[in-house]
ZASE-140033 format. One line per field, with one value per residue (C-alpha): y, x, z; residue in three letters. Coordinates in Angstrom, 2 decimals. Example, Ala and Ser with C-alpha at 12.3 -4.5 7.8 and 13.67 -1.06 7.14 Angstrom:
ZASE-140033
py	[-4.50,-1.06]
px	[12.30,13.67]
pz	[7.80,7.14]
code	[Ala,Ser]
***
This chain:
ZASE-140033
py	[144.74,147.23,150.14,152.80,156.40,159.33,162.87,164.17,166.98,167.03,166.78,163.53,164.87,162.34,158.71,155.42,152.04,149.78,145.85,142.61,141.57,139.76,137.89,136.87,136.02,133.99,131.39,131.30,130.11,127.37,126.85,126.22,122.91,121.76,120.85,118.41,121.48,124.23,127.74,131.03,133.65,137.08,140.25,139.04,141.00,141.06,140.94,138.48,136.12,135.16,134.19,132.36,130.63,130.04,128.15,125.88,124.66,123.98,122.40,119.52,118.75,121.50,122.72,126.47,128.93,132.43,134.22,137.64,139.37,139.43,136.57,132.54,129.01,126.40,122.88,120.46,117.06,116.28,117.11,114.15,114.93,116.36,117.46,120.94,122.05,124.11,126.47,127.91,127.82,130.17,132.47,133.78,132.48,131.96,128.91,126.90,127.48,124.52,122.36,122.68,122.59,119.73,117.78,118.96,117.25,114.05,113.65,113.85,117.19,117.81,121.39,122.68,125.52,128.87,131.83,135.52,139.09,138.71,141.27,138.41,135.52,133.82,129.97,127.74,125.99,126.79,125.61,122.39,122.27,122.73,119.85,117.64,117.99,117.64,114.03,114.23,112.95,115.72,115.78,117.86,116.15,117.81,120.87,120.07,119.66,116.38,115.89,112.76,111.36,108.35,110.57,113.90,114.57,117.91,119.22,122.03,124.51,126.89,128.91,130.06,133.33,135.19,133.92,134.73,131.86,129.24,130.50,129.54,126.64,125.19,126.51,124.83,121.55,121.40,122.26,118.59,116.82,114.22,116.75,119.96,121.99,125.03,127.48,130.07,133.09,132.84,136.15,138.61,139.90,140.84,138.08,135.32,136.26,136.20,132.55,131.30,133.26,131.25,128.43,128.38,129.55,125.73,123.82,124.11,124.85,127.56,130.43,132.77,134.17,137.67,137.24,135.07,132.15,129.93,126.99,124.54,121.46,119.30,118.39,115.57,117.17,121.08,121.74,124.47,128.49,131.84,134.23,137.82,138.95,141.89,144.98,145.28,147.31,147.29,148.89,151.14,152.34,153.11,155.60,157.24,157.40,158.73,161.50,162.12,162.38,164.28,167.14,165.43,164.56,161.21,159.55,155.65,153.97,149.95,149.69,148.34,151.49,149.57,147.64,150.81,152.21,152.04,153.59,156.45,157.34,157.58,159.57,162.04,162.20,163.36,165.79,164.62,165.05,161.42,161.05,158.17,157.07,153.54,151.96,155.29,157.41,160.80,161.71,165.39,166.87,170.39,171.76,170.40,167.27,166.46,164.14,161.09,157.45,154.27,150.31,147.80,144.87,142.34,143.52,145.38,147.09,149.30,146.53,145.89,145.82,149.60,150.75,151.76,153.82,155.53,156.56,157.98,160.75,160.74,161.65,164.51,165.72,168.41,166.96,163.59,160.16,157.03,153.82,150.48,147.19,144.23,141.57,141.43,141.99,142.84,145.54,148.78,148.10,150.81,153.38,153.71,154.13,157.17,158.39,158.65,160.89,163.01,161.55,161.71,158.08,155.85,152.26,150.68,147.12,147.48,150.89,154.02,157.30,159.77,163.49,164.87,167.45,169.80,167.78,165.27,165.23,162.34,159.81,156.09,153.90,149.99,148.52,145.79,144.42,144.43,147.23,149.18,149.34,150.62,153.30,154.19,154.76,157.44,158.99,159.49,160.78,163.50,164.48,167.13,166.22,162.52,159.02,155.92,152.97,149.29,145.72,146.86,143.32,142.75,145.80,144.14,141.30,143.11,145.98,145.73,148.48,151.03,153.03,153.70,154.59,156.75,158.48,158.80,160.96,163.26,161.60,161.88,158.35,155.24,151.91,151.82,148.85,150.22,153.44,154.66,154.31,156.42,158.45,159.69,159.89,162.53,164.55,164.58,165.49,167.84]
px	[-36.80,-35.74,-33.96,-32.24,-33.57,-31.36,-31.57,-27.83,-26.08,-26.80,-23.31,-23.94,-23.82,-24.11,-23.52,-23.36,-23.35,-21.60,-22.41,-20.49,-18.21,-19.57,-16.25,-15.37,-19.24,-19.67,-16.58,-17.28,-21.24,-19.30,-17.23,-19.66,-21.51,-17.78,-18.92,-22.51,-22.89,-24.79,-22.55,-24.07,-23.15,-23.95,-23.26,-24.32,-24.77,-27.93,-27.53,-28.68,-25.16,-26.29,-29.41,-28.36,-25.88,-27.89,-30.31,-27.52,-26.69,-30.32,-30.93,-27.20,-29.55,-27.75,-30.20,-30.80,-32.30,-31.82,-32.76,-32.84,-31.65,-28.33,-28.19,-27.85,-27.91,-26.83,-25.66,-23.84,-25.39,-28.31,-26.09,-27.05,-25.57,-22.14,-22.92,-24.53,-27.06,-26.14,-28.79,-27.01,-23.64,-24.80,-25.63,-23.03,-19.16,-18.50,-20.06,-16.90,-16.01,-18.00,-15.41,-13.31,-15.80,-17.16,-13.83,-12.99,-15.20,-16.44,-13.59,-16.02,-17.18,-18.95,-19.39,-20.26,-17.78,-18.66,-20.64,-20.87,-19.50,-17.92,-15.40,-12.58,-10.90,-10.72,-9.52,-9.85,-6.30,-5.00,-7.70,-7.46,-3.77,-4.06,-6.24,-4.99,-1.71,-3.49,-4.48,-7.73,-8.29,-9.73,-11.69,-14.24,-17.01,-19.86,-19.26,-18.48,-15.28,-15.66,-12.96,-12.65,-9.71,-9.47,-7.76,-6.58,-2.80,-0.75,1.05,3.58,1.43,3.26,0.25,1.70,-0.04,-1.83,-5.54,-8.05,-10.66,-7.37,-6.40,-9.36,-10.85,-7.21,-7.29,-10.94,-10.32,-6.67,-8.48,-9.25,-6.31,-4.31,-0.53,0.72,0.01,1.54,0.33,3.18,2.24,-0.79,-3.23,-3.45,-6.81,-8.60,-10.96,-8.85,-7.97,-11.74,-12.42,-8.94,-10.37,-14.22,-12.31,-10.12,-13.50,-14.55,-11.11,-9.10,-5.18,-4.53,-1.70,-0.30,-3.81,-2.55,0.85,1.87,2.71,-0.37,0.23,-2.55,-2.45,-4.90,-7.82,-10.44,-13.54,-14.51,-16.94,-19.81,-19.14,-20.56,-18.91,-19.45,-18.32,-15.52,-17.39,-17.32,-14.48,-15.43,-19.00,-17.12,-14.71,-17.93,-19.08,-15.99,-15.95,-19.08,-18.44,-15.32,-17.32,-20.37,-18.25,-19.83,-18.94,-19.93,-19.06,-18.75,-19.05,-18.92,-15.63,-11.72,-9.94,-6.76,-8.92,-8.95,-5.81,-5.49,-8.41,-7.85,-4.27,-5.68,-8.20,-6.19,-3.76,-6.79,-6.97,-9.84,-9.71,-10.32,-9.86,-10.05,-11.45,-11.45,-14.24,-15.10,-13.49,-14.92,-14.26,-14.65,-14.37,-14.72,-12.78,-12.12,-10.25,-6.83,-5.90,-3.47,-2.62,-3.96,-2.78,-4.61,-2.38,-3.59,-4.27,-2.68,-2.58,-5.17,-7.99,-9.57,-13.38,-12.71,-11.16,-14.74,-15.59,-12.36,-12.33,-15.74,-13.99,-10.88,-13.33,-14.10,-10.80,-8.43,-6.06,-4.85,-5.31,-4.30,-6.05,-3.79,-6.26,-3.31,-6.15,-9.00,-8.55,-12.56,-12.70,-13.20,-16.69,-18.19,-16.14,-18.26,-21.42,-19.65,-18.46,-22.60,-22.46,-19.78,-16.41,-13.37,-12.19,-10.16,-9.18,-6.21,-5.42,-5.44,-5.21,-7.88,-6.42,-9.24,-9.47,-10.82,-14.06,-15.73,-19.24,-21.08,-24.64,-27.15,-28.12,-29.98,-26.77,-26.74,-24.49,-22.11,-21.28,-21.29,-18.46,-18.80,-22.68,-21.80,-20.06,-22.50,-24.51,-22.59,-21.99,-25.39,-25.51,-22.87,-24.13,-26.72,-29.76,-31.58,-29.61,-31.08,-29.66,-30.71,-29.50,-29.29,-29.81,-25.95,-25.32,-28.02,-25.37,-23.29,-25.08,-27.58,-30.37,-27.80,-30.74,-31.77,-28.38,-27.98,-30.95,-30.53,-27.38,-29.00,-29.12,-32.55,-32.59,-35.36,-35.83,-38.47,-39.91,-41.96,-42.05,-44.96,-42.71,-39.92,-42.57,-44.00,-39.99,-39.33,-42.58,-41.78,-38.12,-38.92]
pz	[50.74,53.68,52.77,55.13,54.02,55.50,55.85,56.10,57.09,61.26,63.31,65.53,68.83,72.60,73.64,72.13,74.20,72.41,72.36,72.22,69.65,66.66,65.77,68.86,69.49,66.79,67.58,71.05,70.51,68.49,71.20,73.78,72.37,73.09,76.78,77.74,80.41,80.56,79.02,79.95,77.43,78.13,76.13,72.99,69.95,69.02,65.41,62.24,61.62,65.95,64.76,61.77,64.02,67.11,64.66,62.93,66.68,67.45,64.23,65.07,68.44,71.18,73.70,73.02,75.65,74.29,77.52,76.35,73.12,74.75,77.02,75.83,77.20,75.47,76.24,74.03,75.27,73.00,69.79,67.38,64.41,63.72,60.03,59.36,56.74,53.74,54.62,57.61,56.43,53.15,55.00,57.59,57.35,60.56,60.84,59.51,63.66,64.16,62.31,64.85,67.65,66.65,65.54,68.79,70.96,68.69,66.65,63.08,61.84,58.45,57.48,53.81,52.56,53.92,52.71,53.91,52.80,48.99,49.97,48.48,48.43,51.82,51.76,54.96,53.35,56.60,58.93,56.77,57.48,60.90,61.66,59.29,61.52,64.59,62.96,61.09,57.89,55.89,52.39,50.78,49.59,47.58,48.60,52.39,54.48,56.34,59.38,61.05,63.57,65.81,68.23,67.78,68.62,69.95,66.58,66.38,63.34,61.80,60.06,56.84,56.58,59.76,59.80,62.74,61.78,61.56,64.90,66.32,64.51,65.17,68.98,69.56,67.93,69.79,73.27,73.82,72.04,73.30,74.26,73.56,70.44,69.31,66.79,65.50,63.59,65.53,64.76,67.81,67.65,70.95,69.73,69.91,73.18,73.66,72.36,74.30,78.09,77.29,76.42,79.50,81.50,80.47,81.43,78.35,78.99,76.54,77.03,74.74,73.11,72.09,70.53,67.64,69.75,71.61,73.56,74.19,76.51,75.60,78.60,78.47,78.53,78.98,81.81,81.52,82.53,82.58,80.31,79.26,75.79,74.85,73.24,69.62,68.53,64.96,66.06,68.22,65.31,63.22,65.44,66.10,62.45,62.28,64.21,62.12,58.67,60.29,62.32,65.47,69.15,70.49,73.46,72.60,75.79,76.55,75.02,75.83,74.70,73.51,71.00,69.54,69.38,65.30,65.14,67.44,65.63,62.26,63.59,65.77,62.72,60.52,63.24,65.46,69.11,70.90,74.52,76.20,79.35,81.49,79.06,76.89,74.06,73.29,69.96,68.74,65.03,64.68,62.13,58.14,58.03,57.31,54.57,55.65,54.25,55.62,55.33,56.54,58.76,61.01,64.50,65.90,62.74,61.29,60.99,57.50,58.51,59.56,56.38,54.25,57.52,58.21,53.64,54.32,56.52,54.17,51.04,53.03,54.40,52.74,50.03,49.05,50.72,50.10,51.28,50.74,51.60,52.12,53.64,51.32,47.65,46.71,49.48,47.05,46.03,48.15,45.88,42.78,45.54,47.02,43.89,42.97,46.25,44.82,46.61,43.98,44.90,41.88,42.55,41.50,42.86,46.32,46.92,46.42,45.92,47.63,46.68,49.65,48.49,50.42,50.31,49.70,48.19,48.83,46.34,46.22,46.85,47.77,50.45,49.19,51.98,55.96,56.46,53.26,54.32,57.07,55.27,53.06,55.70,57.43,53.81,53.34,57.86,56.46,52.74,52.09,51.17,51.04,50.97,50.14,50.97,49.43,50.84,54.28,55.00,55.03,58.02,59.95,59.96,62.23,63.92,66.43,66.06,64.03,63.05,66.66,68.12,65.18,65.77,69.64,68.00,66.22,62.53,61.17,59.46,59.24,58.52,55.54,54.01,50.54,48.42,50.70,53.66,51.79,50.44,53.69,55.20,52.49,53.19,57.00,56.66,53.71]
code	[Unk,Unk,Unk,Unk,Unk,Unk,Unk,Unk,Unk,Unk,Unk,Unk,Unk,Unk,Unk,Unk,Unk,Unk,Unk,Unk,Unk,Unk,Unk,Unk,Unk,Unk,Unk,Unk,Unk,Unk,Unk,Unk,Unk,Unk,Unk,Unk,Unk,Unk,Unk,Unk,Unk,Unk,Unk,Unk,Unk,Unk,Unk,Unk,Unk,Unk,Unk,Unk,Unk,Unk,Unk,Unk,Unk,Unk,Unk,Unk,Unk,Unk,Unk,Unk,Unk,Unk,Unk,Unk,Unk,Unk,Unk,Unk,Unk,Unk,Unk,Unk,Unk,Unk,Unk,Unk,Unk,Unk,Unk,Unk,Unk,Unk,Unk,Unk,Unk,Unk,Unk,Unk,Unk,Unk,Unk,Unk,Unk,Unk,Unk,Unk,Unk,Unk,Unk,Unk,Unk,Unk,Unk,Unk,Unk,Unk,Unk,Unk,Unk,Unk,Unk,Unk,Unk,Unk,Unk,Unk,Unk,Unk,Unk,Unk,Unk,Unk,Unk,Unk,Unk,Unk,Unk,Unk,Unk,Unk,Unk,Unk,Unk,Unk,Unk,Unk,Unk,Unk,Unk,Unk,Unk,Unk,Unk,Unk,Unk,Unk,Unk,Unk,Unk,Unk,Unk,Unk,Unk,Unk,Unk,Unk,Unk,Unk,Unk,Unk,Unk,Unk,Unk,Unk,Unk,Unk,Unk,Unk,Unk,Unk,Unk,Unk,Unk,Unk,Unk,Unk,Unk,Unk,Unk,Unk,Unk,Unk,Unk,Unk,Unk,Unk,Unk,Unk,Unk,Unk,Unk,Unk,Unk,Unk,Unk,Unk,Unk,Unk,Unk,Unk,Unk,Unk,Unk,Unk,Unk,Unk,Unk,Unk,Unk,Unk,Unk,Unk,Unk,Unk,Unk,Unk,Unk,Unk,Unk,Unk,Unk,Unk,Unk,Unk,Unk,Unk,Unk,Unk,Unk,Unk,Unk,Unk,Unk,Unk,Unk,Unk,Unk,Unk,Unk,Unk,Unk,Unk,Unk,Unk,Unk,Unk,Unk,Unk,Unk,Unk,Unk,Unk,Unk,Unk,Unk,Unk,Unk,Unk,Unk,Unk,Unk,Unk,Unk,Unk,Unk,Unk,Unk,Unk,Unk,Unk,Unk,Unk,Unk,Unk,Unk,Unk,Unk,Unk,Unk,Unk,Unk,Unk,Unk,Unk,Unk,Unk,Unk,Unk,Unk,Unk,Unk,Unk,Unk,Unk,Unk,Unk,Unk,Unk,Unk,Unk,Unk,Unk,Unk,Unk,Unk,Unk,Unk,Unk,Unk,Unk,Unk,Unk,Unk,Unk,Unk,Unk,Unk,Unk,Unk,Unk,Unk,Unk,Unk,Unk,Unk,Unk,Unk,Unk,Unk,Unk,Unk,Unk,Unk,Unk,Unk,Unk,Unk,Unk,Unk,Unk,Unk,Unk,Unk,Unk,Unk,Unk,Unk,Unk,Unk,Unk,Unk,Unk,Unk,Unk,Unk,Unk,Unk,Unk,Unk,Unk,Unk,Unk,Unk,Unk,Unk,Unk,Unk,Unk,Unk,Unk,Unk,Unk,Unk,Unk,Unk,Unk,Unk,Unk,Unk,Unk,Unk,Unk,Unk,Unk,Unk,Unk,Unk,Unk,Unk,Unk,Unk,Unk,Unk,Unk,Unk,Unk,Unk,Unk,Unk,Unk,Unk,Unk,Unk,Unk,Unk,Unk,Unk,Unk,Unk,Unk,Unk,Unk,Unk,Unk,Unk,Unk,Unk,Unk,Unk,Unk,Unk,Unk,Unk,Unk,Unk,Unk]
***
């Protein structure tokens, strides 16, 4: 089992390139076996829920060049089977985008129920809904959704709570119906916009990706394209986080500054200095941070998978905080970890109330998830002392080489594998 071991208590100090976007990464490799032609995806993250994916197409027959580890080709026209294993869909969530992908294109889709992060409850009641009106017939059977349509028909959705996956699952699967659909209370997140620009890149007739209203004319067939994926503004965040909690100054570069606009307030509230450039933000912490309150909304609110990063730097600030989570109701489990590190952080419902303290100390912590991994992590990058952290196999879901772009800022941290490896770490490091 790997484990991250950490020396804390260096300010991270230099530049960061940023990759491509996970979430909008993993819908828009679902996306492409939408076409018989060749996509070209560039910018890819090259992190484990790609891999898992990238296998789950191979394995339904798509052709699957992986170039480079951030470069993919993949065509649609060998697909032979339209139902996916178990095995994949365990593993990562994001796989229910084939569902619509697939219903998309051959009008039958079987997907089992989705995996991932246990950071709540997140029903697909609104995917369902969504193609279901579009004019599939839709059941679950042992454990699976199975979608299935003659013909699939334009539909005006009204989604009855703002969901990114229904947004696109809907959007995809839509993309080739017969007429006009419209999704109201569509979500906004750059993402979507992603998945709607690669879709249009192929043919599709989609407008509106961005606000809460998306029109889609249906086409016949999609055609192939070359398309380069948004950075990730969820990696970016962590690092300007990161140099929140550590009193650092990092330049995060590869990035669309407006993704990051929630971010950056918080952070300049707390009373960071961020300044932001064409496809950079500098962001500078040199003096004891300010406490503030924080809500989570959907974009372009302050986004949930940045809230365990952002309470890292609130644990340390002066006075009270309050952290209010209003998407994901299991999203606290990284609090009793930080409270072993010495953070005064109580839960109640949805909200943490965060005595900010004037350090923390390191201790053996394990990461419950993706984001709150993440967050242990810089805890332990801004704690005195040595940080252990176990079940780093859920950040290497979403972070591509943390440990080494951490280390090219200063943190002294490593990837270690057995006691010896920790062992010799701690008699390096001292």
């Amino acid at each position: 089992m790997e484990q991250y071991v950490i020396k804390g208590g260096n300010p991270l100090v230099g530049e960061v390139e940023i990759g491509g976007a996970k979430n909008a990464a993993l819908a828009i490799l679902a996306a492409a076996i939408m076409t018989d032609e060749t996509v070209h995806i560039e910018n890819l993250p090259d992190v484990r829920d790609i891999n898992v994916l990238l296998e789950a197409i191979r394995e339904i027959g798509a052709t699957v060049d992986r170039i480079g580890p951030t470069e993919v080709k993949i065509a649609g026209a060998t697909i032979g089977n339209v139902s996916v294993e178990y095995e994949y869909i365990k593993k990562i969530r994001a796989s229910y985008y084939l569902l619509g992908a697939l219903l998309g294109k051959y009008k039958n889709a079987e997907v089992p129920l989705p995996g991932g992060c246990n950071i709540g409850s997140r029903p697909i009641d609104q995917h369902l809904k969504g193609f279901r009106a579009l004019g599939a017939s839709v059941d679950i059977i042992h454990g699976a959704v199975v979608a299935k349509a003659d013909h699939l028909t334009g539909k005006h959705i009204f989604l009855d709570m703002v969901s990114v996956g229904a947004t696109i699952n809907i959007m995809m699967a839509a993309a080739m119906a017969e007429g006009n659909t419209t999704i109201e209370n569509a979500a906004r997140e750059p993402h979507v916009v992603d998945v709607a620009n690669f879709l249009n890149s192929m043919g599709a007739n989609i407008k509106g990706a961005g606000t809460d209203v998306i029109r889609i004319k249906g086409v016949d067939k999609l055609h192939g394209t070359t398309y380069s994926i948004i950075p990730d503004q969820i990696e970016a965040g962590t690092f300007m986080c990161a140099a929140a909690a550590t009193m650092g100054d990092i330049m995060v570069k590869n990035v669309i500054p407006k993704h990051l606009e929630a971010t950056t307030a918080k952070l300049e509230e707390i009373g960071c200095q961020v300044e932001e450039f064409d496809d950079a933000v500098r962001v500078v912490a040199n003096k004891r941070l300010k406490r503030t309150n924080v809500k989570t909304m959907p974009y372009p609110g302050y986004p949930t998978d940045m809230q365990p990063q952002f309470a890292v730097a609130l644990v340390l600030a002066e006075g009270t905080s309050i952290v209010t989570e209003s998407i994901f109701e299991n999203r606290f489990k990284y609090a009793d970890e930080l409270a072993r590190m010495g953070a005064n952080i109580k839960v109640e419902g949805n909200t943490a109330i965060i005595d900010g303290v004037e350090k923390l100390t390191g201790a053996r912590v394990s990461a419950p998830d993706l984001r709150a991994g993440a967050a242990l992590v810089i805890a332990g990058l801004a704690s005195e002392g040595i940080t252990i952290v176990d079940d780093i196999v859920y950040i290497q879901r979403g972070y591509e080489r943390f440990e080494e772009k951490l280390r090219s800022l200063g943190a002294e941290i490593e990837k270690v594998s057995s006691e010896k490896e920790l062992k010799k770490f701690q008699l390096r490091v001292g």
